[in-house]
ZAMAR-372094 format. One record per atom (N, C-alpha, C): residue in three letters; atom name; x, y, z. Coordinates in Angstrom, 2 decimals. Example, Ala and Ser with C-alpha at 12.3 -4.5 7.8 and 13.67 -1.06 7.14 Angstrom:
2
dotor; kolfi; east; north; up
ALA; N; 13.19; -5.69; 7.80 .
ALA; CA; 12.30; -4.50; 7.80 .
ALA; C; 13.20; -3.30; 7.80 .
SER; N; 12.85; -2.25; 7.08 .
SER; CA; 13.67; -1.06; 7.14 .
SER; C; 12.90; 0.03; 7.87 .
END
This chain:
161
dotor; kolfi; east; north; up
UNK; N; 0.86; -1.18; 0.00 .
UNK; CA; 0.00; 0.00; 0.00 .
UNK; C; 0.89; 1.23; 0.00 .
UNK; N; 0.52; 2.10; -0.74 .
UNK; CA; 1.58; 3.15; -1.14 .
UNK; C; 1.03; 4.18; 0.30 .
UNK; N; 1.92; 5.68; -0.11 .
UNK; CA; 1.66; 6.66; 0.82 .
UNK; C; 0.03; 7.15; 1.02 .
UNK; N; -0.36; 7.37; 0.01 .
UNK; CA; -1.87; 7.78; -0.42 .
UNK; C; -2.61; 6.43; 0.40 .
UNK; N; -2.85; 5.71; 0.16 .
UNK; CA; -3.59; 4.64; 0.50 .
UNK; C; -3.16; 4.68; 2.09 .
UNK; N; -2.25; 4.51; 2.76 .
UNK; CA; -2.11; 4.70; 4.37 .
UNK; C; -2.69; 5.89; 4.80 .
UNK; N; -2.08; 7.05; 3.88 .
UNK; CA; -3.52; 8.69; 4.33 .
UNK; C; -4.82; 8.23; 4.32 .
UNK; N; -5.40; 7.82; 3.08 .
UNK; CA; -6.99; 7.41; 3.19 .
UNK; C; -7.47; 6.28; 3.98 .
UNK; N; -6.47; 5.78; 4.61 .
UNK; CA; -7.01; 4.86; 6.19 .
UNK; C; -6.94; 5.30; 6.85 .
UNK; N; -5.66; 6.23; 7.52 .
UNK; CA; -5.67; 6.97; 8.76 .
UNK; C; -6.89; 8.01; 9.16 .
UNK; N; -7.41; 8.57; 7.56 .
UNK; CA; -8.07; 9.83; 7.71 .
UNK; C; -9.89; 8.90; 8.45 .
UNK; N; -9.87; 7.48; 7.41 .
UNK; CA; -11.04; 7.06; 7.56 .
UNK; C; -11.24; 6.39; 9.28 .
UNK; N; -10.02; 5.83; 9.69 .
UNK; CA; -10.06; 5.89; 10.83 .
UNK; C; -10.31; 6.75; 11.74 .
UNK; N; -9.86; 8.26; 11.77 .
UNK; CA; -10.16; 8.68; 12.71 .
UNK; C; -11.69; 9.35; 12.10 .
UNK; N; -12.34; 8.96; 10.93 .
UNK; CA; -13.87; 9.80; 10.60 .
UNK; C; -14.52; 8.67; 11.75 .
UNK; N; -14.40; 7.30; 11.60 .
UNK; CA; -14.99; 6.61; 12.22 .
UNK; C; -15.05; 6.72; 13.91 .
UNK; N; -13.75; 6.97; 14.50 .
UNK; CA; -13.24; 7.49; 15.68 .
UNK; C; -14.15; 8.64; 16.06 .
UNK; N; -14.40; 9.64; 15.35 .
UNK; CA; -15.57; 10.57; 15.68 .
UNK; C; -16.34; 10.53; 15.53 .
UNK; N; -16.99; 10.01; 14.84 .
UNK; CA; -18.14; 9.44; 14.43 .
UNK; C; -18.86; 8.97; 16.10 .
UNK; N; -18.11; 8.01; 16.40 .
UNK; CA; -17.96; 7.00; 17.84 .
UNK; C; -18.28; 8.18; 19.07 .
UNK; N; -17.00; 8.89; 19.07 .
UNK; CA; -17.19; 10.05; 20.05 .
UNK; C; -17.94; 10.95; 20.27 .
UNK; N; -19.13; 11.05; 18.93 .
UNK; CA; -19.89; 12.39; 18.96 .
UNK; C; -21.03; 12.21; 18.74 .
UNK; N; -21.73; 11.99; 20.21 .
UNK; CA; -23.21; 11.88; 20.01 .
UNK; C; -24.14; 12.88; 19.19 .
UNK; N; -23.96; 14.10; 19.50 .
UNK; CA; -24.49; 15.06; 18.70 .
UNK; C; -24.62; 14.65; 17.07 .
UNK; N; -23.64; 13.93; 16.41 .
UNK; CA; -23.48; 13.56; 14.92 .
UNK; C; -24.68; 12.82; 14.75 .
UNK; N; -24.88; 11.80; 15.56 .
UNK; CA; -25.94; 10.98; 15.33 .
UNK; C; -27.24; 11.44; 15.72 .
UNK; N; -27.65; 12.75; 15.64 .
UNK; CA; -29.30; 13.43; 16.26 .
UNK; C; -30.02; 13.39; 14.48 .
UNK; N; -29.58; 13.11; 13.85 .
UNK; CA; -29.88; 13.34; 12.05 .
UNK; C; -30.45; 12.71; 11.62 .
UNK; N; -31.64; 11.80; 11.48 .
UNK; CA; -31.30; 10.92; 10.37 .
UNK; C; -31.78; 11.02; 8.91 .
UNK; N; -31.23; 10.21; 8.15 .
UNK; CA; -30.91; 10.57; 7.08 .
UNK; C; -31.03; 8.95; 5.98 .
UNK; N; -31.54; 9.02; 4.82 .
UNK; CA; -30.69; 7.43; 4.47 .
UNK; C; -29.90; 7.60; 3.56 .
UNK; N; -28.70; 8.07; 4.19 .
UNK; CA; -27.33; 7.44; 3.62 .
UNK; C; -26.45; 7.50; 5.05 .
UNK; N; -27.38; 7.13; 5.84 .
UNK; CA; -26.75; 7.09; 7.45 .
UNK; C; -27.41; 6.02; 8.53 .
UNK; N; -26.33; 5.14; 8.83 .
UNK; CA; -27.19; 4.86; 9.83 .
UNK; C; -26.41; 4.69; 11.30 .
UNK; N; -27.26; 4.87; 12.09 .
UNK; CA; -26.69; 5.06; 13.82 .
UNK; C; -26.73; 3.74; 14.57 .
UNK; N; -26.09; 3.26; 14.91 .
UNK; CA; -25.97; 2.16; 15.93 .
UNK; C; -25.45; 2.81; 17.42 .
UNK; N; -26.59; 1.64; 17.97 .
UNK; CA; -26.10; 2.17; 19.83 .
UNK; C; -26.01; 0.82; 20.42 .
UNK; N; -25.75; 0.72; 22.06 .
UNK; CA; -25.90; -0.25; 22.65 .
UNK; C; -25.16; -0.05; 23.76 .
UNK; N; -25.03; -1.56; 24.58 .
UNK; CA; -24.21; -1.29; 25.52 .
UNK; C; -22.54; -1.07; 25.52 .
UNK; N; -22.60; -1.33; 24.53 .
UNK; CA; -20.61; -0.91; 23.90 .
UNK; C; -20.23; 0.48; 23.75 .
UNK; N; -21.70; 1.50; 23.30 .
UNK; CA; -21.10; 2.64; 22.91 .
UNK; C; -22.37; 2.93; 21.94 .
UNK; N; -22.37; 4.05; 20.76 .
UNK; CA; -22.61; 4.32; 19.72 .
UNK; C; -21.60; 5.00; 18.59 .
UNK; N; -22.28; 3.99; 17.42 .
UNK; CA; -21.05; 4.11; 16.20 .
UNK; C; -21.99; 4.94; 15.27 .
UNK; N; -21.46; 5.44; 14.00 .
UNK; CA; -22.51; 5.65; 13.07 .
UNK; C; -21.63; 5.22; 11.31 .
UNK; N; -22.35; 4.78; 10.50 .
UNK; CA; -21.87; 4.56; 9.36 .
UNK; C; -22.60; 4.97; 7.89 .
UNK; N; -22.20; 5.78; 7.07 .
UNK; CA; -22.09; 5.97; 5.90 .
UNK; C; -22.83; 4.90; 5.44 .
UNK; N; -23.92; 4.89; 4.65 .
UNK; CA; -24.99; 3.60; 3.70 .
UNK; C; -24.69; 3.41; 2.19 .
UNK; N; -24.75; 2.61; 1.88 .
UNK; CA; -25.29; 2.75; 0.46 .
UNK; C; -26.75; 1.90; 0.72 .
UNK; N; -27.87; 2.41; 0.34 .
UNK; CA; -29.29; 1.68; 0.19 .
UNK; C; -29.17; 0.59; -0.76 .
UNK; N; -29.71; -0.81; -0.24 .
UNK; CA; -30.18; -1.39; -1.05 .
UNK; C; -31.85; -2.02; -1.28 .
UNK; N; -32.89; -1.34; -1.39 .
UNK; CA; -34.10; -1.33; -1.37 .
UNK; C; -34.94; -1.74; -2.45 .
UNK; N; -34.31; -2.48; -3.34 .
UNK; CA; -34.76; -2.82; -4.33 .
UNK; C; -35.13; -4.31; -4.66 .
UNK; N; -35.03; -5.46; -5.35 .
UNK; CA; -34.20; -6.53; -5.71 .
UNK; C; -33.15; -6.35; -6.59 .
UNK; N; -32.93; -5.77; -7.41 .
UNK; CA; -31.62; -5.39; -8.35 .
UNK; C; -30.27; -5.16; -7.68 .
UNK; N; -31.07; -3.87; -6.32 .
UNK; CA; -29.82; -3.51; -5.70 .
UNK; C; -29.53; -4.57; -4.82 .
UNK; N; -30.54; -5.06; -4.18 .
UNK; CA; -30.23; -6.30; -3.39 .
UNK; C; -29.40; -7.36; -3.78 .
UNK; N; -29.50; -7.75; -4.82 .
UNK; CA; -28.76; -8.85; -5.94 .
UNK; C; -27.65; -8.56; -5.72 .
UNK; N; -27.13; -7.30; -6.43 .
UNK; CA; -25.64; -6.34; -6.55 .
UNK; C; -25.11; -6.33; -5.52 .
UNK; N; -25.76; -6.41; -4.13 .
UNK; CA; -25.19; -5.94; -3.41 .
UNK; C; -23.42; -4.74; -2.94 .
UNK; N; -22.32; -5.91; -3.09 .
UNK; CA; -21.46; -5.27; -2.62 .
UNK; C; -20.21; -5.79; -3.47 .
UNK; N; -20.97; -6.66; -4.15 .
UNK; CA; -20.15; -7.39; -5.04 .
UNK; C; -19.01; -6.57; -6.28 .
UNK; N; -18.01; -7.54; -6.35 .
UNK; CA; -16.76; -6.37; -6.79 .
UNK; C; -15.97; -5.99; -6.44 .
UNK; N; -16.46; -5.50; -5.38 .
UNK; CA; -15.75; -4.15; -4.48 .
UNK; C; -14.44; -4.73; -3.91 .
UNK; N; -13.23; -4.17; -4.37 .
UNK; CA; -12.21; -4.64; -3.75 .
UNK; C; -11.71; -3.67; -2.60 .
UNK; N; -12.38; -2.87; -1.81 .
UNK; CA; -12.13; -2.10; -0.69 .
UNK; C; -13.99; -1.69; -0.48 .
UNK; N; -13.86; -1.61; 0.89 .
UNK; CA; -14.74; -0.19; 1.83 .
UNK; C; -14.71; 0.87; 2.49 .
UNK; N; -14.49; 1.60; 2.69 .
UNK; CA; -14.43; 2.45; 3.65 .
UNK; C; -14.76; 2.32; 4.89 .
UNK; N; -13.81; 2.41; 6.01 .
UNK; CA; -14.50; 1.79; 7.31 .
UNK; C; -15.60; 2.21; 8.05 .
UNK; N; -16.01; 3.92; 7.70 .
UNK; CA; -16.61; 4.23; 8.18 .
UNK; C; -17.91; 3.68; 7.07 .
UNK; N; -18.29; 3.02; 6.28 .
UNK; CA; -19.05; 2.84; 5.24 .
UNK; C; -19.84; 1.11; 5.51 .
UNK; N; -20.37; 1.09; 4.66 .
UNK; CA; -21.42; 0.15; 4.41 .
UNK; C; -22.63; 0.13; 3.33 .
UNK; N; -23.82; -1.00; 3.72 .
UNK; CA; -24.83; -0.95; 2.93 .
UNK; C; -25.71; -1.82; 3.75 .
UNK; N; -27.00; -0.93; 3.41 .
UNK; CA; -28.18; -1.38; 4.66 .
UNK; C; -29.07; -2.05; 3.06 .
UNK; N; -29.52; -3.64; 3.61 .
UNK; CA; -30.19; -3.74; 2.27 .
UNK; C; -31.64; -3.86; 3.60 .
UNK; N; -32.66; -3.13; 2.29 .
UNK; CA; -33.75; -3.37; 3.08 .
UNK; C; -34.91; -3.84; 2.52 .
UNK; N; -36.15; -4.39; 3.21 .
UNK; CA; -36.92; -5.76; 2.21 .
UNK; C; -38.44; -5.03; 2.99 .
UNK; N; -39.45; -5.28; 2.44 .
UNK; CA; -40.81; -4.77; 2.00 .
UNK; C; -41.72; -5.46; 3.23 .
UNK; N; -40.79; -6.15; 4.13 .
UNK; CA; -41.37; -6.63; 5.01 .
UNK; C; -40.83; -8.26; 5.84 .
UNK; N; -40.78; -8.51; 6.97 .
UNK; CA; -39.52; -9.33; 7.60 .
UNK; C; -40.11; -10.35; 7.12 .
UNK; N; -39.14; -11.32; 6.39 .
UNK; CA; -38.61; -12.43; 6.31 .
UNK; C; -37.79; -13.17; 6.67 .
UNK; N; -37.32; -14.51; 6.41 .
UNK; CA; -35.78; -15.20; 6.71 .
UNK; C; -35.56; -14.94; 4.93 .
UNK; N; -33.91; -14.36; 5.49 .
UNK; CA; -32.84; -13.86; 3.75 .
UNK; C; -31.91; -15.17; 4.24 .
UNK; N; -31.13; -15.05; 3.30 .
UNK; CA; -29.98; -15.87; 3.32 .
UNK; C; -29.12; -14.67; 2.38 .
UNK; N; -28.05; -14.92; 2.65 .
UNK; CA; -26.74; -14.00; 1.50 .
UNK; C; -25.84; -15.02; 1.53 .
UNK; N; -25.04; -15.03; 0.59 .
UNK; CA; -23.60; -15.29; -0.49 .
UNK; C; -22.67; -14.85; -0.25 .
UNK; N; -21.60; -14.93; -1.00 .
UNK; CA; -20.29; -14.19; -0.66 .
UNK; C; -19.93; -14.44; -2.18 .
UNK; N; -20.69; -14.95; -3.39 .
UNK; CA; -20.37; -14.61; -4.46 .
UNK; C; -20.12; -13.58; -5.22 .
UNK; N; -19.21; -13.82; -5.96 .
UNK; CA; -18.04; -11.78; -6.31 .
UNK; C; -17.86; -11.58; -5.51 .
UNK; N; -18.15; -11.65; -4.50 .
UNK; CA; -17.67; -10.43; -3.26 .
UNK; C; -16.16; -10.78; -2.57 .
UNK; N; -15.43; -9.51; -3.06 .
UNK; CA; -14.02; -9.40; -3.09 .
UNK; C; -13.49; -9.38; -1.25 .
UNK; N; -14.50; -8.98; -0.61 .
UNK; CA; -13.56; -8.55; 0.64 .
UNK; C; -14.71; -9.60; 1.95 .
UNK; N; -13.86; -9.69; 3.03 .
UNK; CA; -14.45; -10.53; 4.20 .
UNK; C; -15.59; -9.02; 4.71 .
UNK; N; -16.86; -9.21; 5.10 .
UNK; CA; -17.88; -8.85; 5.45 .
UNK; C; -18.73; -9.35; 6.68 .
UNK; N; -18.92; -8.30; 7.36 .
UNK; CA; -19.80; -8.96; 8.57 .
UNK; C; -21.35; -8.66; 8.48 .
UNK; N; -22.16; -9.26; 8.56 .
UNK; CA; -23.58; -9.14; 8.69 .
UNK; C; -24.20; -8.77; 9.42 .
UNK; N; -25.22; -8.13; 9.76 .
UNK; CA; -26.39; -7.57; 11.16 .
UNK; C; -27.63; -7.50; 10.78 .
UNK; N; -28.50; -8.38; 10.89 .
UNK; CA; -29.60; -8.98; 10.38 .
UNK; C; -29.93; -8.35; 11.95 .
UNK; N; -31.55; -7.50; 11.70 .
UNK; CA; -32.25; -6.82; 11.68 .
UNK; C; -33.28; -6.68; 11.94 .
UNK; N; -34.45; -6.69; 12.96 .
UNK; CA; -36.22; -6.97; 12.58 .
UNK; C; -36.74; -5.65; 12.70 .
UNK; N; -38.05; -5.54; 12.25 .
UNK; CA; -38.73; -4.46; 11.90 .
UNK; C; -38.39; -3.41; 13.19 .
UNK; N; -38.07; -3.75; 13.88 .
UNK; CA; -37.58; -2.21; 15.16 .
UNK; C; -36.44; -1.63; 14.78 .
UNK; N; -35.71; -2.40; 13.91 .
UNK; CA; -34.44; -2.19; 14.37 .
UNK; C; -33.41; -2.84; 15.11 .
UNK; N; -33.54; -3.63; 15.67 .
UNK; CA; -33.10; -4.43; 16.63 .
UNK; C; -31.99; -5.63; 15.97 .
UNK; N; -30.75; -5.32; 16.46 .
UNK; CA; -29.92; -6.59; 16.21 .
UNK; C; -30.21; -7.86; 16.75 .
UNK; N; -30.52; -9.07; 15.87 .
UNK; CA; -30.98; -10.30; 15.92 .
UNK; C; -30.10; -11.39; 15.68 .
UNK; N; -29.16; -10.79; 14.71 .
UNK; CA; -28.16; -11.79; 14.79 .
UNK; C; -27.09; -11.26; 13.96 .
UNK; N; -25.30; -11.10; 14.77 .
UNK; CA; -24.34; -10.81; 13.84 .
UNK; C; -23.57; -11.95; 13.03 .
UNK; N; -23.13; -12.15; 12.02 .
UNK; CA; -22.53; -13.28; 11.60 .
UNK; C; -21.23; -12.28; 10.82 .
UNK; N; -20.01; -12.98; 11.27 .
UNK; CA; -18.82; -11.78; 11.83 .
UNK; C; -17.80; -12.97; 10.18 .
UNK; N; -17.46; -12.32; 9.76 .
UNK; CA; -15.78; -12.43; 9.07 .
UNK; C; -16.50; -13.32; 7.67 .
UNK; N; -17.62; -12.86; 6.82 .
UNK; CA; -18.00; -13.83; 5.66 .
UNK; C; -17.07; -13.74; 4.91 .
UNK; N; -16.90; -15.05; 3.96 .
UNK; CA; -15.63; -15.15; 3.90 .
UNK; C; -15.93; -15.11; 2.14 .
UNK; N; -14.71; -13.78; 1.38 .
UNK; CA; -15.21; -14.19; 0.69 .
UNK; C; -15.12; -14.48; -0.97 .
UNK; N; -16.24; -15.16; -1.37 .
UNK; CA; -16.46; -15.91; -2.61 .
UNK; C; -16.87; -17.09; -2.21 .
UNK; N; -17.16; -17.21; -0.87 .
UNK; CA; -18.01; -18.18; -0.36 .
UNK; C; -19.62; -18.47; -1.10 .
UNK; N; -19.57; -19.82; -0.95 .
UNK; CA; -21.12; -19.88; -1.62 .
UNK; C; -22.19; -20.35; -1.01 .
UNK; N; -21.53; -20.89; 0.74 .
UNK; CA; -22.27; -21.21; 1.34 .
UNK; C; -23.26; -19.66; 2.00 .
UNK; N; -24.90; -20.56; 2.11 .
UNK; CA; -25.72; -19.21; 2.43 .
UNK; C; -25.38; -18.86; 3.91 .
UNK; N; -26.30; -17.81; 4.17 .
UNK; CA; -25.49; -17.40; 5.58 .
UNK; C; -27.09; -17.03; 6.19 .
UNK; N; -27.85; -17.83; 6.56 .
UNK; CA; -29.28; -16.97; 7.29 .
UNK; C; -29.50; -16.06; 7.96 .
UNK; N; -30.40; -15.71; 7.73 .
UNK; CA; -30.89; -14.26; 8.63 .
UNK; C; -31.61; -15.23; 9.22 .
UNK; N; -32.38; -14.47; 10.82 .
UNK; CA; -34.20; -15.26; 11.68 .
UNK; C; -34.51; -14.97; 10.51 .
UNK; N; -36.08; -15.34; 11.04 .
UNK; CA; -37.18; -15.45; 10.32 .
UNK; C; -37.88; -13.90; 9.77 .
UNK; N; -37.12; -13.21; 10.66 .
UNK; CA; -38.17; -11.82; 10.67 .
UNK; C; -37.40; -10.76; 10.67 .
UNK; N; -36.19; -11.37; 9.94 .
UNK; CA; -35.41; -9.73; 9.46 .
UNK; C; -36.02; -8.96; 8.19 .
UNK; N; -35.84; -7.53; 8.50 .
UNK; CA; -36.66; -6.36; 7.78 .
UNK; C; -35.48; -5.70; 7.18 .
UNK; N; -34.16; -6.04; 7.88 .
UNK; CA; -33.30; -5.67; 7.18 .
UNK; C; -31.68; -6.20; 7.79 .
UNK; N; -30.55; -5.74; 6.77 .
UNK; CA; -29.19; -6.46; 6.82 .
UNK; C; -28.19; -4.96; 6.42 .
UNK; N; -27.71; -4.87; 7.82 .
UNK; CA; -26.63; -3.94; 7.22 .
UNK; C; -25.19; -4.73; 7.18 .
UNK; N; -24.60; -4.55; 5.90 .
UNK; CA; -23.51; -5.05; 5.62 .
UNK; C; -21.79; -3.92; 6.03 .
UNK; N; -21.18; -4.44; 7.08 .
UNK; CA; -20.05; -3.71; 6.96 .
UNK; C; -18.51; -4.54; 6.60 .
UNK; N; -17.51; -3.84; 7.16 .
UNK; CA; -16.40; -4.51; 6.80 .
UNK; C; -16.05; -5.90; 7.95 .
UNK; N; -15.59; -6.84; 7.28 .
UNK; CA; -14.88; -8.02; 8.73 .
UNK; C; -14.60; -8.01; 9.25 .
UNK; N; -14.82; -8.31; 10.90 .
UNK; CA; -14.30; -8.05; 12.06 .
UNK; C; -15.10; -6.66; 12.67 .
UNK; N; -15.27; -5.93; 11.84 .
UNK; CA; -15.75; -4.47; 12.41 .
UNK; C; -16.72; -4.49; 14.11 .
UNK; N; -17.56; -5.44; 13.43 .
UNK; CA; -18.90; -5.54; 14.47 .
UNK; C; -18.47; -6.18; 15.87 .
UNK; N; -17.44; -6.71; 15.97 .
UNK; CA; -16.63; -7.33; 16.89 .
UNK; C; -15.80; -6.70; 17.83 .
UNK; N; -14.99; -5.59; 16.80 .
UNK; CA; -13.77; -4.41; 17.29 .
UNK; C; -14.89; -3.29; 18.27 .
UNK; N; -16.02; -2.84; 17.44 .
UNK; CA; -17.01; -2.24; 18.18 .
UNK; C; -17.87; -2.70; 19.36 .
UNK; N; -17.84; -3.58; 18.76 .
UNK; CA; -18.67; -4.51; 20.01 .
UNK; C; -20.45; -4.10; 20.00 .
UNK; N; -20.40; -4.56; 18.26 .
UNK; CA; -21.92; -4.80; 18.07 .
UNK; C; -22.72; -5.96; 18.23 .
UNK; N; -23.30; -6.56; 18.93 .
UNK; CA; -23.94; -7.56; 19.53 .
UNK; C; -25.23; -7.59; 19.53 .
UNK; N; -26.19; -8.93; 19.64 .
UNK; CA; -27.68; -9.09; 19.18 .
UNK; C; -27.99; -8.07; 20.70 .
UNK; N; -28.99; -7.09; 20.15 .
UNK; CA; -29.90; -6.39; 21.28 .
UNK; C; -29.23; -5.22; 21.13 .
UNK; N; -28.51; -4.67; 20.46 .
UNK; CA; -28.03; -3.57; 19.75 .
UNK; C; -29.36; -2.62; 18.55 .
UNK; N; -29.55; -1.54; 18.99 .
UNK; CA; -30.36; -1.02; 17.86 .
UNK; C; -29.76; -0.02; 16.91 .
UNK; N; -30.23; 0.18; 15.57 .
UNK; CA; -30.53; 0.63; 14.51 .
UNK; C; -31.36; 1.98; 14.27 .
UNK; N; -30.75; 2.81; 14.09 .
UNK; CA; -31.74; 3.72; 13.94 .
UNK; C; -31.51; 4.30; 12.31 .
UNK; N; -32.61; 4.71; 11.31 .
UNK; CA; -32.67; 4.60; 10.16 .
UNK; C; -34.35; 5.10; 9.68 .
UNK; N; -34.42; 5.68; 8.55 .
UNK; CA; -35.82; 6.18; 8.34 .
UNK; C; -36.51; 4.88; 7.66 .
UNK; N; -35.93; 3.60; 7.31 .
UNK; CA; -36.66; 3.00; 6.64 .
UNK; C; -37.67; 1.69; 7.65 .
UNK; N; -37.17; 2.53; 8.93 .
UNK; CA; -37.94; 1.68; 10.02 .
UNK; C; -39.02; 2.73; 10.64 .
UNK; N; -40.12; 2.28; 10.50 .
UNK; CA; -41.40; 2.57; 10.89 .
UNK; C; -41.27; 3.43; 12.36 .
UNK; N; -42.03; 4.54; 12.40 .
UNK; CA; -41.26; 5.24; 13.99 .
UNK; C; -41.83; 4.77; 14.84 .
UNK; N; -43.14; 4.36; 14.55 .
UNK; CA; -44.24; 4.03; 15.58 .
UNK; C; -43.95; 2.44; 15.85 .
UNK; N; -42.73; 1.36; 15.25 .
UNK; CA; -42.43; 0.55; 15.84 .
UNK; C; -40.78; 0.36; 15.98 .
UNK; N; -40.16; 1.26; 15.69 .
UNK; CA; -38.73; 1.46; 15.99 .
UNK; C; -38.55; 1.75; 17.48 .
UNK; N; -37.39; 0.11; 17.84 .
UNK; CA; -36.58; 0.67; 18.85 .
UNK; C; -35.78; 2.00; 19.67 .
UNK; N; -35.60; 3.32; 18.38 .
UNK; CA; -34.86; 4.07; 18.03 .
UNK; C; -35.26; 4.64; 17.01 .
UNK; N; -36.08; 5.39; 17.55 .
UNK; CA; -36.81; 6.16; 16.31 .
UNK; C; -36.47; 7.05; 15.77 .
UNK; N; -36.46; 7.53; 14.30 .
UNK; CA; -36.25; 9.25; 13.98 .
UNK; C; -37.10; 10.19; 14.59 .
END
């Protein structure tokens, strides 16, 4: 990794670092944002939406980097059990499957990948935010962790806008 590439980690590290430190950041919401809290702390991360099936499909696939402070919240028309892949997908990814509050239900930490084995969500995830490997671990995002995000209903969000 050249000089440039160690600047654009250090810088993304410490966006994420404040991010962490500054509750005030997270009073917004927004969707190309979403806020995580819990008993570890509160983080917040950069989205890309996936609300579609197209975008859902696409997901993240390709991508030979993320940004740490970054991600992608895919979100579905109403809770189901998903399963995801790790087909194309260039880099290890952690999962946070989701139910209609908001509410972390289940993390599945380091997908490995170009894996083809599926990876389940419960039964009644509403949504899956995808970040980088290991991340959810270093933070210490854990099931009973909430989500806050406009594409969750206020009147049944854990963490409402």
């Amino acid at each position: 990794m050249g000089k440039r590439g160690e600047i654009r980690k250090a810088i993304a590290a410490s966006l994420l670092a404040l991010t962490i430190a500054t509750p005030a950041a997270a009073d917004v919401c927004r969707e190309d944002r979403v806020d995580l809290r819990g008993d570890w702390g509160q983080a917040n991360f950069t989205v890309e939406l996936a609300d579609d099936d197209a975008e859902r499909a696409q997901g993240l696939m390709h991508r030979e980097s993320l940004a740490r402070s970054a991600g992608m919240l895919f979100v579905y028309p109403h809770e189901k059990r998903v399963a995801f892949w790790m087909k194309n997908t260039l880099i290890p990814l952690d999962m946070i499957f989701l139910d209609a509050t908001g509410t972390v239900r289940k993390v599945h930490s380091n997908a490995t990948p170009g894996d083809l084995s599926p990876i389940f969500g419960p039964h009644d995830t509403r949504a899956v935010l995808e970040i980088n490997g290991g991340l959810a671990r270093r933070l210490g995002i854990t099931r009973g962790s909430v989500l806050r995000h406009p594409a969750f209903a206020s009147d049944r969000a854990a963490w409402p806008c």
